[in-house]
C-alpha atoms as one frame of an Amber mdcrd trajectory, in Angstrom:
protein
 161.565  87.088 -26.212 165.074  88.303 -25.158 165.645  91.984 -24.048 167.538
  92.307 -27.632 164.740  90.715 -30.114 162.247  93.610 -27.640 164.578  95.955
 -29.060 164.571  95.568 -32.192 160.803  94.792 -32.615 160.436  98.415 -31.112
 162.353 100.012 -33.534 160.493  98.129 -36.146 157.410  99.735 -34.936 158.721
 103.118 -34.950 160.079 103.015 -38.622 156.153 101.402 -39.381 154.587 104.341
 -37.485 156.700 106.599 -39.168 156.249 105.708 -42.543 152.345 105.594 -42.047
 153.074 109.177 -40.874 155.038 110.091 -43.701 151.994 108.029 -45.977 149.815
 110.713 -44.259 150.984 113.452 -44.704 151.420 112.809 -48.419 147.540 112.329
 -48.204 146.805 115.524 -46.412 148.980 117.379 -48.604 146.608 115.960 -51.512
 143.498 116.543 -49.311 144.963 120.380 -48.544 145.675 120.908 -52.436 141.679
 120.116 -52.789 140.498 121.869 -49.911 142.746 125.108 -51.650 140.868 124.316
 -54.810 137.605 124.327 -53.180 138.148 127.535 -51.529 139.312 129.211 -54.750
 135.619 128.182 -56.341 133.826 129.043 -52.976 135.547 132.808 -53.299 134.432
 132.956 -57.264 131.185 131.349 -55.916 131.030 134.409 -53.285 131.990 136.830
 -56.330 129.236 135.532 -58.471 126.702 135.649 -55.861 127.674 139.276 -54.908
 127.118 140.637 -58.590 123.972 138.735 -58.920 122.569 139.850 -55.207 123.491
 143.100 -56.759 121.432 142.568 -59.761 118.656 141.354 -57.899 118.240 144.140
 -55.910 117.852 145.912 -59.552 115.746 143.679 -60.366 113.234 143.644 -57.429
 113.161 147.407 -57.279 111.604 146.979 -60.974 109.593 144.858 -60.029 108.309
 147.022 -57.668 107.199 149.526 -60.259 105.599 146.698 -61.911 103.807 145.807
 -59.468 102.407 149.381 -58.812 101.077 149.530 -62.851  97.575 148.989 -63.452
  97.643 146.740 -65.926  99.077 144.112 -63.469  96.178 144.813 -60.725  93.364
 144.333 -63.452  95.331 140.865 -64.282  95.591 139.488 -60.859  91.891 140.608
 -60.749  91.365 138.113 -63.888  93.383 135.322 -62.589  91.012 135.093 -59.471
  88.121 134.716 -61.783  89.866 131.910 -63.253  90.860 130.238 -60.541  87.018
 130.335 -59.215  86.021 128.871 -62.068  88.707 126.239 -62.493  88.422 125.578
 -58.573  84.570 125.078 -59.281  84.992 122.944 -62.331  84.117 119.251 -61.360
  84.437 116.190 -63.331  81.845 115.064 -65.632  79.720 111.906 -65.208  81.314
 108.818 -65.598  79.039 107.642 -68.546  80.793 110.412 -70.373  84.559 109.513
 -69.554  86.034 109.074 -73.000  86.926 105.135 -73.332  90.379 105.078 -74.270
  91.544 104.305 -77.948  95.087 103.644 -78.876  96.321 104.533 -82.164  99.740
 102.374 -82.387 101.033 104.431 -85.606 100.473 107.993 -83.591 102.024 106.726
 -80.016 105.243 105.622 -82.577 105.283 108.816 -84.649 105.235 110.410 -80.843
 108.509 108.561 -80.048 109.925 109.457 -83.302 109.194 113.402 -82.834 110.817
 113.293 -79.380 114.042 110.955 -80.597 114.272 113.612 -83.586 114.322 116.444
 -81.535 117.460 114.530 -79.055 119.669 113.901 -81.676 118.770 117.157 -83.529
 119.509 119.244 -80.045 122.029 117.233 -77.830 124.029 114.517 -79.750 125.886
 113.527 -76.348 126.909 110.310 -75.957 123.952 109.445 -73.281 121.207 110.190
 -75.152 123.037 108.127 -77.887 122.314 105.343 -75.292 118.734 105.511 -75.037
 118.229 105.779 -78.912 119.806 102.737 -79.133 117.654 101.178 -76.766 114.234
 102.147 -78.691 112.883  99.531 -80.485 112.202  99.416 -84.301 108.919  99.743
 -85.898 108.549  96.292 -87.217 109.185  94.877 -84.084 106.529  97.057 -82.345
 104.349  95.737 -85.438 105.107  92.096 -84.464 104.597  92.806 -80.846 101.471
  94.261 -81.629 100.023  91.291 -83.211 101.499  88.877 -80.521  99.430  90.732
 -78.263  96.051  91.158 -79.837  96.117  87.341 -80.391  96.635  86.452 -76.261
  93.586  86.154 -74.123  94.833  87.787 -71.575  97.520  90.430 -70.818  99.595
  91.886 -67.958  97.881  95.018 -66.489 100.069  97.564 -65.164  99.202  99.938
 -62.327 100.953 102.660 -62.042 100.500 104.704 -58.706 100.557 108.389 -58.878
 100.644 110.807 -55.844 100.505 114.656 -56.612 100.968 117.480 -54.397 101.278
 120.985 -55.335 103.171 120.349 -58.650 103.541 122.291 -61.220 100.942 121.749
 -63.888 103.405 121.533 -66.706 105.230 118.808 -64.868 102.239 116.600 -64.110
 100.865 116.695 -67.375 104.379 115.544 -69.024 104.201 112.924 -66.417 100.837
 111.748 -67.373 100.946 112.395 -70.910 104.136 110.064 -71.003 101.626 107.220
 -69.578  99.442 107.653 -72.480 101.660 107.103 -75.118 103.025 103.911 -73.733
 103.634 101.852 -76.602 102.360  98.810 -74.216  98.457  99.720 -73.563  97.353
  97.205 -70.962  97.405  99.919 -67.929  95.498 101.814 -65.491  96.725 105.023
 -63.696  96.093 105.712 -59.993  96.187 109.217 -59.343  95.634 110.423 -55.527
  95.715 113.801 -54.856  97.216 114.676 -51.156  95.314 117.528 -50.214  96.945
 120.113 -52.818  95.740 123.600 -53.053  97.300 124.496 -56.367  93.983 125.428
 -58.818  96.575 124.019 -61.568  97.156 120.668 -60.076  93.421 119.916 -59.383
  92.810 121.705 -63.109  95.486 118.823 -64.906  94.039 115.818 -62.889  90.091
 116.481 -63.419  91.346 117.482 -67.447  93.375 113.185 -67.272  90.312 112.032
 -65.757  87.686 113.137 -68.060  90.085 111.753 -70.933  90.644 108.522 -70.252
  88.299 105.786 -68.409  91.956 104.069 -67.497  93.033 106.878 -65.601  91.651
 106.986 -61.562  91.569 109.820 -59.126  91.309 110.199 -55.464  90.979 113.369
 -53.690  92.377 113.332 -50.155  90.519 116.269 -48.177  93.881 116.777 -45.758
  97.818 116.071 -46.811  98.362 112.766 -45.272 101.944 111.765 -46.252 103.770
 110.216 -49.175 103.733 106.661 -47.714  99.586 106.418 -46.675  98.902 108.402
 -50.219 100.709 105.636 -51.985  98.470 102.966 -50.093  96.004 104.473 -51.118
  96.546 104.972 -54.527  97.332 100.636 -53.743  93.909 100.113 -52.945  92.909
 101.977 -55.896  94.417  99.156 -58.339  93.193  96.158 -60.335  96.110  95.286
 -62.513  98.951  92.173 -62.036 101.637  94.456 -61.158 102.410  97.840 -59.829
 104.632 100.653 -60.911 105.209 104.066 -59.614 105.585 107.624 -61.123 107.040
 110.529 -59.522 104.568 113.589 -60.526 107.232 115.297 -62.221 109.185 112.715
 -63.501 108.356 110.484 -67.002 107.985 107.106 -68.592 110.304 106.270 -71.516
 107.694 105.323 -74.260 109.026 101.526 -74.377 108.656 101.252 -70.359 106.061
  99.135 -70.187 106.404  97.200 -72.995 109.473  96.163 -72.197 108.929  94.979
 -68.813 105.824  93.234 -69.865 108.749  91.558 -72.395 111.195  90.692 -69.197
 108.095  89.510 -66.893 106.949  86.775 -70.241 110.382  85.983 -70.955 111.634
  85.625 -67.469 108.473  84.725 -65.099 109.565  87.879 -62.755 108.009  89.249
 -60.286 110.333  92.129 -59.305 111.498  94.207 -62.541 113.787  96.892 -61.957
 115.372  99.322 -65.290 118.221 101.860 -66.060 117.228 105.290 -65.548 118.096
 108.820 -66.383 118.453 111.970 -64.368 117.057 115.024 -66.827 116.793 118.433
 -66.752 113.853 120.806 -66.517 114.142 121.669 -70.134 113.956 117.419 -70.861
 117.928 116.812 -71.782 119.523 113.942 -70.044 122.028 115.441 -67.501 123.006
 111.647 -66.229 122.784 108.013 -66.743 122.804 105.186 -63.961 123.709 101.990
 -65.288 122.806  99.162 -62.488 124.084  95.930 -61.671 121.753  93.057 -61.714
 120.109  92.550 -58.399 122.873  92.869 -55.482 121.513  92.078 -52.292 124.661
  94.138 -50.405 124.149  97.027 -52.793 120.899  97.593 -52.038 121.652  96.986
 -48.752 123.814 100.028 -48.843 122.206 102.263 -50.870 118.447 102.318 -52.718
 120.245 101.364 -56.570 117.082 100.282 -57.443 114.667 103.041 -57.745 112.941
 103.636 -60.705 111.876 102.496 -62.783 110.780  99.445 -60.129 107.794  97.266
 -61.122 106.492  94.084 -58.572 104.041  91.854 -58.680 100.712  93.495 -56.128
 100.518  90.356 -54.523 104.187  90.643 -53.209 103.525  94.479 -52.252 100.449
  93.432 -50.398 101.855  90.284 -48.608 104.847  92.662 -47.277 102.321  95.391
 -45.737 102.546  97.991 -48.776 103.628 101.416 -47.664 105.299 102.063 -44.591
 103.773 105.059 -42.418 106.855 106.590 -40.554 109.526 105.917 -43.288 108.316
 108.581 -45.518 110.680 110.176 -48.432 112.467 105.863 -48.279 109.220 104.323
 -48.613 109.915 103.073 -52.181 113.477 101.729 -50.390 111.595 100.057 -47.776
 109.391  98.749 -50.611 112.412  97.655 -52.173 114.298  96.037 -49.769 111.024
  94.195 -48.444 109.804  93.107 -51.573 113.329  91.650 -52.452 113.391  89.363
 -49.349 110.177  87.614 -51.231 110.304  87.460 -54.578 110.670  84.634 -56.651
 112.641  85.984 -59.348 114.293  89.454 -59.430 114.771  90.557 -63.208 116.926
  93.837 -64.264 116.758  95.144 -67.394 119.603  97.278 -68.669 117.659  99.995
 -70.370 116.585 103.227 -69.720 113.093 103.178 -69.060 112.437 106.260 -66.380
 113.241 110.051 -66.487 113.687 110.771 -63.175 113.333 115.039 -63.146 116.144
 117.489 -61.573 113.475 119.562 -60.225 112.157 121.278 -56.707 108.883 119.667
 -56.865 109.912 116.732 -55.129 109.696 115.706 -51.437 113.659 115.210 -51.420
 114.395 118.573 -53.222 115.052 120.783 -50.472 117.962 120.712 -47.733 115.438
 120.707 -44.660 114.130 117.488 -45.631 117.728 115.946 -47.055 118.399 115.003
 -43.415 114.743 113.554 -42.320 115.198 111.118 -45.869 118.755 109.759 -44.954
 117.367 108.840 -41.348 114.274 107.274 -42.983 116.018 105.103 -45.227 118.719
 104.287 -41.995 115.056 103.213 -40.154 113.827 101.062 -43.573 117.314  99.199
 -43.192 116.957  98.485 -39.595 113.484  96.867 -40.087 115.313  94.985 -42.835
 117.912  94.004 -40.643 115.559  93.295 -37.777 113.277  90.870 -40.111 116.106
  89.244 -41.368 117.401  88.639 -37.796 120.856  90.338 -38.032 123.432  91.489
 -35.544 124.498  95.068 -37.115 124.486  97.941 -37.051 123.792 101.223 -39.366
 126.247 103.784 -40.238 126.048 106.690 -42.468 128.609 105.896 -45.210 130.849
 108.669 -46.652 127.756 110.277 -49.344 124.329 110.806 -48.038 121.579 108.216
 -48.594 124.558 105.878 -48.650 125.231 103.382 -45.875 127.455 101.299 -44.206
 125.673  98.024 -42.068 128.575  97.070 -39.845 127.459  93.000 -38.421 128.636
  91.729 -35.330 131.375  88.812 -35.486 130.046  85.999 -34.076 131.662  84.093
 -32.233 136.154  85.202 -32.842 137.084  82.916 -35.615 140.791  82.303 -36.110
 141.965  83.471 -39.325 144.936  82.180 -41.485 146.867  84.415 -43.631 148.985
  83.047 -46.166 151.300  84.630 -48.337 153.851  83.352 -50.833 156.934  85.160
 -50.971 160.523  84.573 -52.732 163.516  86.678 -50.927 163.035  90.650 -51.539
 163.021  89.954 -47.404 162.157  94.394 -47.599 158.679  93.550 -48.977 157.625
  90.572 -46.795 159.179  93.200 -43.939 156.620  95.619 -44.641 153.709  93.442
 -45.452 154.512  91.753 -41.995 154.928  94.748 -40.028 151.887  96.727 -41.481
 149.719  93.380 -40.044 151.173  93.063 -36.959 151.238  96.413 -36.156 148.418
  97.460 -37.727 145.494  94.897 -37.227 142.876  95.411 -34.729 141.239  91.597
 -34.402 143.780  89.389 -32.521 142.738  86.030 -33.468 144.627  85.099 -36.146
 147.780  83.347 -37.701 150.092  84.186 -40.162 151.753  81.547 -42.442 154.754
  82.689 -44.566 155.017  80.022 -47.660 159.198  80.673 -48.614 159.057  79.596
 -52.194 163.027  79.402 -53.141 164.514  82.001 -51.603 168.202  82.268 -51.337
 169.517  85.519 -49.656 170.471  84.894 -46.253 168.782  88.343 -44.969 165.409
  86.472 -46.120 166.404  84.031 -43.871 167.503  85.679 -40.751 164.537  87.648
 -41.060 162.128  85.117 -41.028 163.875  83.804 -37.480 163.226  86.974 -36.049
 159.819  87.124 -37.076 158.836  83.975 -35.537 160.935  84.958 -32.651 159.007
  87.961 -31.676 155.329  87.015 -32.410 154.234  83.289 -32.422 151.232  83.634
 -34.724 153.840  83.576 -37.192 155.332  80.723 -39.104 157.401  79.514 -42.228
 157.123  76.919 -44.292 159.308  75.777 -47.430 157.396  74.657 -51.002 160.640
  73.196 -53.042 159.522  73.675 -56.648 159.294  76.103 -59.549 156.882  79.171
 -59.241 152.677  77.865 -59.118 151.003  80.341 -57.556 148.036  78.418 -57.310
 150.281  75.439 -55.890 151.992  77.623 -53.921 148.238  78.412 -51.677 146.961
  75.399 -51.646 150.001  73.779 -50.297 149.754  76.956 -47.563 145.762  76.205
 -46.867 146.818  72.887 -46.145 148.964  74.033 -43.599 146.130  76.145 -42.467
 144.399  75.692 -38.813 142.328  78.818 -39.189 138.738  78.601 -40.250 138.628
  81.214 -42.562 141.596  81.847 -45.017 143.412  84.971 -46.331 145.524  85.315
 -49.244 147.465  87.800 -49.286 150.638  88.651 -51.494 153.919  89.717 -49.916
 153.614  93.342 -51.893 150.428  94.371 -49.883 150.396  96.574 -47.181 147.133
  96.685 -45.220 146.978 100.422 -43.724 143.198 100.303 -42.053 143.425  98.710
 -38.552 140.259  97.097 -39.016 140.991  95.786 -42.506 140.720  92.211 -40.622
 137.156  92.866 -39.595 136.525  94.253 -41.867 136.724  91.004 -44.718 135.655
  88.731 -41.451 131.814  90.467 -40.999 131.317  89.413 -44.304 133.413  86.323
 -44.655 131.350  84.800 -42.217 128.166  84.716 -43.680 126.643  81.848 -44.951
 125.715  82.862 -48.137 129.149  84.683 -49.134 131.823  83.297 -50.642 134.666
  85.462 -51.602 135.411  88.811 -49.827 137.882  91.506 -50.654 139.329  94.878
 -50.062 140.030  98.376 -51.653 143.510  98.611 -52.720 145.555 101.243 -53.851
 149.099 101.970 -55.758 151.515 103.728 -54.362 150.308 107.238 -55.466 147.018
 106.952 -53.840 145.050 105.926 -57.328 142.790 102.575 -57.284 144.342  99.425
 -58.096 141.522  97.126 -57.017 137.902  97.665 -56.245 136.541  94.527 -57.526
 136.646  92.701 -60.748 134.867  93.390 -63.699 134.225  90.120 -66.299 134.669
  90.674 -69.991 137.162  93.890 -70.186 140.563  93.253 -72.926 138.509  89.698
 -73.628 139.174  88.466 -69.954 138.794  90.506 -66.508 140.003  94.038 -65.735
 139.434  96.076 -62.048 136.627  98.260 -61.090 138.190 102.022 -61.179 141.857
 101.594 -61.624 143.850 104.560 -61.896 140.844 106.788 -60.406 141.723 108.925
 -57.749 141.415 107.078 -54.151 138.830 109.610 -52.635 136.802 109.571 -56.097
 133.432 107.794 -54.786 132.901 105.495 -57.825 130.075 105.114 -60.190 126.961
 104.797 -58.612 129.057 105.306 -55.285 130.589 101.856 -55.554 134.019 102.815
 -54.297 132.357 103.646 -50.796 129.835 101.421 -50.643 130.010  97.669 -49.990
 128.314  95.713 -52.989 128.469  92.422 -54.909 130.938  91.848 -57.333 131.755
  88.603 -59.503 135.383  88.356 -58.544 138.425  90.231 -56.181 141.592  89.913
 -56.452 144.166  86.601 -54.724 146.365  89.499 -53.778 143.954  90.329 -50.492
 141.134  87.533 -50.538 139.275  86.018 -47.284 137.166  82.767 -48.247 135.831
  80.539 -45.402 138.565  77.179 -46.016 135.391  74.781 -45.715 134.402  76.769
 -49.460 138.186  76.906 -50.048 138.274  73.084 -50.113 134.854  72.706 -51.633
 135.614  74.240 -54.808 138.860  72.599 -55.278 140.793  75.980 -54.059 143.250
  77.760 -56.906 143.757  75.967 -60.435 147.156  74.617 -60.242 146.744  72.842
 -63.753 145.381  75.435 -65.871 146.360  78.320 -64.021 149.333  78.242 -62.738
 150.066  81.770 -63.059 146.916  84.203 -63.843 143.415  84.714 -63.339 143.411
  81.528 -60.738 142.002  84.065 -58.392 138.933  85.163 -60.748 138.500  81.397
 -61.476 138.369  80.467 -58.001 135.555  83.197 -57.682 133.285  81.953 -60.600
 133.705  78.597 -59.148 131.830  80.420 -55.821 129.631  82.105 -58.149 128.607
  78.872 -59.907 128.102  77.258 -56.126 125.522  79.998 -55.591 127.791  82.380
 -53.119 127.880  85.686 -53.753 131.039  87.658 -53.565 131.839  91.107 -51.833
 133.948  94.286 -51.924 134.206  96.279 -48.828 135.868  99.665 -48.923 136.428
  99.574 -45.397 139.152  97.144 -46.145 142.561  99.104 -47.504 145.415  98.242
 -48.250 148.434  99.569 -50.791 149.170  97.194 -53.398 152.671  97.484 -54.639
 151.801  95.176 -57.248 153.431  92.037 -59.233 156.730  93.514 -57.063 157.421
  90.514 -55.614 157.831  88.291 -59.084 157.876  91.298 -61.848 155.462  91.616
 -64.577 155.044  89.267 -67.598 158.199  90.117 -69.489 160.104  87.446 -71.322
 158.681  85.672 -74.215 158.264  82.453 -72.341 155.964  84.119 -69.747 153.844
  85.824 -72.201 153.362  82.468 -73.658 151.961  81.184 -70.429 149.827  84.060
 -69.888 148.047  83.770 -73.340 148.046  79.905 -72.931 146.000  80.315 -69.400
 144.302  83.426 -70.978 142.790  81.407 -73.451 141.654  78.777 -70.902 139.820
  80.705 -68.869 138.043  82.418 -71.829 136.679  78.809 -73.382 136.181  77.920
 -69.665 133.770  81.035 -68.495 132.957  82.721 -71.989 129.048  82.077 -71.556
 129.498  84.965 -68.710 132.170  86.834 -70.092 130.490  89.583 -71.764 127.376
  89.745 -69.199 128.881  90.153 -65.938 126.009  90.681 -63.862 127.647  93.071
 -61.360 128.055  95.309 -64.593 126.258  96.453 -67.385 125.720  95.523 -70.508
 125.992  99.556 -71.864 128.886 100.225 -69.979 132.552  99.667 -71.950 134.639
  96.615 -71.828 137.768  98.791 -73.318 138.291 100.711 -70.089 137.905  99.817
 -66.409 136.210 103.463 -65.511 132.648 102.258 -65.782 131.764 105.263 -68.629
 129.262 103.983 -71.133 129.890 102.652 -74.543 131.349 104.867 -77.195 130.021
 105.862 -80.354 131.793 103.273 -82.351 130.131 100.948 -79.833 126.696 102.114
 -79.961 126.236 102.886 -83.734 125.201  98.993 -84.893 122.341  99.615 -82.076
 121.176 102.882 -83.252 120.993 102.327 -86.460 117.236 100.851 -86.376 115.871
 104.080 -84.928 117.780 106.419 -86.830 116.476 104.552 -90.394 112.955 104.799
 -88.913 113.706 108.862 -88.464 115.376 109.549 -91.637
């Protein structure tokens, strides 16, 4: 390189680093704005809490007097006779356990009183969603006799620990197992050494009710994890279940995973659940993805309701002692590397309580949980026989497993470009500048270009770094064409596309695609990308939204974490965008690369990515992979009446091509919209055909 080209390639960097400067402090003046806003609430917070320290000091001093009155010393006098006597009270003789009898038409009017009272008291959208999930009475009715006519059925187990809960809580959580709609079940309640006279008082009261409902009493508190094996050993039935002690059942839980587990021949059932309130109103939804192996790798989506087969809990050691407050996630993620078939089913089937009685309720043990589920993904890791590491991702209980690149691949990028030489510039720069991992080449593919800066600049380019070359493609814009013809060129063993408007701005964006990329299993990997004005562009594609594809999140703030997290969390996705892909060129080739017959233009990229799909790879978004997208800059949008016709001609191709999965993306949801790309649940308009069967039973 001559003392000149040195020159100039400094400068270059300079005006880079300064513009990534300027980029930041555009960002901190957004993140300073928030931090403002924050401190504003913290100072009303402070307010608040002053006036009501205030009246809590007025209120303790009358309690005080209270507590001096006579009246309240003769009651806590009669309280401690009750408690003797409830504390004394022991279960009666099995002979006279009540043998349990199910009346199908009171367990329905049950559901009915309790869907009355939602609509009646909160008519939000959410709890629209689980009415419409409900099933009608006649096909209960049919279900009923399908049932009574089988030899055998599925028996459920559902494992119960209690300590020290309120009683209201536990009963609500019990009393939601008996009026399962689905009978076939046994409970298996083991106590963990409470002292609360209620809790003992609620479990003896379930056990003298119901022959199907077990208890153990553990003389000493022995941990979540060894209460839960033994409340495992307790069990007879085909598959297990398991039931916070203050959370609840949704009526149709067990039904319909007995319906999934016939249908399907699962072994692992997982459901939608909902986060509620003390006073029983849905406060949150999570619609989950089918099973995603790098999700749950990342964060415990799963949860409840979760049901497996007991042979598969058995055969991968049951409970973990030492994990406790994760144990279900270790459960989880062990249980997954087994089973035959993993079956989701997008309703809400589990109430999972806001509430203190829970282990993971208080700060002190917020910490200890994170670091447990860390420990159940390292023995996941370790059993699976992977080089990574675990990092705390940017939300607790969330995490990031960083693998080890083995060996240094050599990576090609490609990218297409015609003149607007200031783009490529940029795009160029930000890489070389900008990109940690060294091994790699960068092919320029000059489709047409005319202005003679375009071409002086590409001479420099190659002049100052010789990973960098150019090569002409003659012939009218193909953007499929257009990367194959650069993959040929190609001596890299994994490939990137990358358009000429992208600017990659995290150093180990590279890496980043490459830890993934080079799995065996994984097909497609891509990035986070953002407009201009720090708002999501790309966070993965979604299948089915405006009749075709849309992307995860667009428009959503860039430090917004997603639903479910997804924005900072890597997961599985069905398809990422050609503008920043990475694709092994072995799979490149083997799935015939980009469409350059049917889709010359659009969605080639989400085609290519089904074609993985239908191969059997999966596909992944990484967050730690960003980039700004100054997109369709380089060619324009779809404008002129003769490119609208293309895009509705190779619109309606890729609909008759991939319509079976169109509307059932399994990275989505089946309740979640396909008229916006913000992952909020269905309207009303939406829902109303589904909740019509309920509401005629009601009214």
């Amino acid at each position: 390189m001559k003392p000149d080209d040195k020159t100039v390639l400094l400068e270059r960097k300079i005006r880079f680093l300064e513009r990534q400067k300027s980029q930041m402090e555009i960002a901190n003046q957004k993140v300073e704005h928030e931090l403002w806003q924050r401190e504003l609430q913290l100072f009303e917070y402070h307010t608040h809490s002053a006036n009501q320290r205030q009246e809590i000091d007025a209120l303790y001093k009358r309690i005080k007097r209270i507590e001096n009155a006579t009246s309240l010393k003769l009651a806590r006098k009669a309280k401690e006779q009750i408690d003797k006597v409830l504390t004394s009270f022991r279960p009666k003789r099995a002979s006279s356990v009540k043998e349990p009898t199910y009346h199908f038409d009171a367990n329905y009017r049950s559901l009915l009183r309790k869907a009355d009272k939602l609509i009646k008291n909160d008519p939000a959208l959410q709890k629209q969603l689980w009415l419409s999930q409900l099933p009608s009475k006649s096909k209960l009715v049919a279900y009923q006799k399908q049932l009574a006519n089988r030899k055998k059925t599925i028996k459920f187990s559902i494992l119960l620990p209690v300590f020290n809960i309120d009683m209201k809580w536990l009963y609500q959580a019990i009393q939601s197992v008996l009026e399962q709609l689905y009978q076939n079940w046994e409970l298996c309640l083991v106590d963990d050494g409470s002292t609360n006279s209620s809790t003992l008082y609620i479990l003896r009261y379930f056990a003298d009710s119901d022959s199907r409902v077990k208890v153990h009493y553990q003389k000493e508190n022995r941990g979540i994890s060894e209460t839960s094996n033994q409340a495992l050993a307790m069990s007879t039935g085909d598959f297990v279940t398991f039931l916070d002690h203050d959370d609840c059942l949704s009526p149709n839980a067990l039904l319909e995973v007995y319906k999934a587990i016939d249908k399907e021949g699962a072994d692992f059932v997982y459901s939608d659940e909902a986060l509620v309130s003390p006073h029983n109103q849905i406060a949150n939804i999570f619609c989950k993805p089918d099973f995603s192996p790098d999700f749950l790798l990342s964060v415990n989506y799963i949860n409840h309701l979760m049901v497996i087969k007991k042979d598969l809990i058995l055969r991968s050691g049951g409970f973990r002692k030492g994990v406790e407050g994760a144990q279900d996630y270790d459960v989880a993620l062990k249980c997954s590397e087994i089973a035959a078939k993993i079956h989701h089913i997008p309703k809400i089937l589990y109430f999972w309580r806001i509430s203190g009685g829970t282990f993971s309720s208080t700060d002190v043990n917020k910490k200890r949980i994170h670091n447990a589920g860390r420990q159940a993904i390292e023995y996941a890791l370790e059993r699976r026989k992977t080089d990574a590491t675990v990092y705390k991702a940017k939300r607790i209980y969330n995490y990031y497993v960083k693998r080890k690149i083995h060996p240094k691949p050599k990576v090609s990028i490609i990218i297409p470009f015609r003149d607007k030489f200031e783009l490529l510039e940029q795009c160029l720069e930000a890489i070389l500048f900008n990109t940690d991992y060294e091994a790699y080449e960068i092919i320029g593919i000059n489709n047409n270009s005319e202005r003679p800066e375009t071409k002086g600049g590409m001479h420099s380019f190659v002049t100052w770094d010789p990973r960098i070359s150019f090569v002409d493609f003659n012939g009218p814009f193909n953007y499929s064409k257009i990367n194959n013809f650069g993959v040929m060129q190609a001596t890299g063993d994994h490939i990137v596309l990358m358009n000429s408007d992208i600017e990659v701005i995290s150093s180990n964006w590279l890496e980043a695609l490459l830890e993934h990329s080079q799995r065996k299993e994984v097909g497609a990997v891509g990035g986070k990308l953002y407009y201009p004005n720090n708002t999501i562009q790309h966070a993965g594609v979604v299948l089915g939204i405006a009749g075709f594809a849309g992307h995860s999140h667009r428009h959503v703030p860039r430090e917004t974490d997603g639903s479910m997290n997804r924005l900072v969390t890597v997961h599985n996705v069905s398809a990422v965008t050609g503008a920043l892909l990475m694709v092994k060129k072995d799979l490149y080739h083997e799935v015939g690369g980009l469409d350059e017959v049917h889709l010359k233009v659009a969605l080639n990229d989400v085609d290519f990515c089904l074609k993985l799909r239908e191969k059997g790879y999966l596909n992944v978004f990484t967050p730690y992979c960003e980039a700004y997208h100054h997109e369709s800059t380089t060619r324009g949008y779809d404008t002129t009446l003769a490119q609208k016709r293309i895009f509705e001609k190779e619109c309606n191709f890729f609909r008759q091509k991939w319509k079976r999965i169109l509307e059932a993306d399994p990275y989505y949801n089946e309740n979640l919209t396909l008229e916006r790309e913000d992952f909020s649940v269905k309207n009303a308009d939406e829902l109303r055909i589904r909740i019509k069967p309920i509401y005629s039973s009601i009214y």
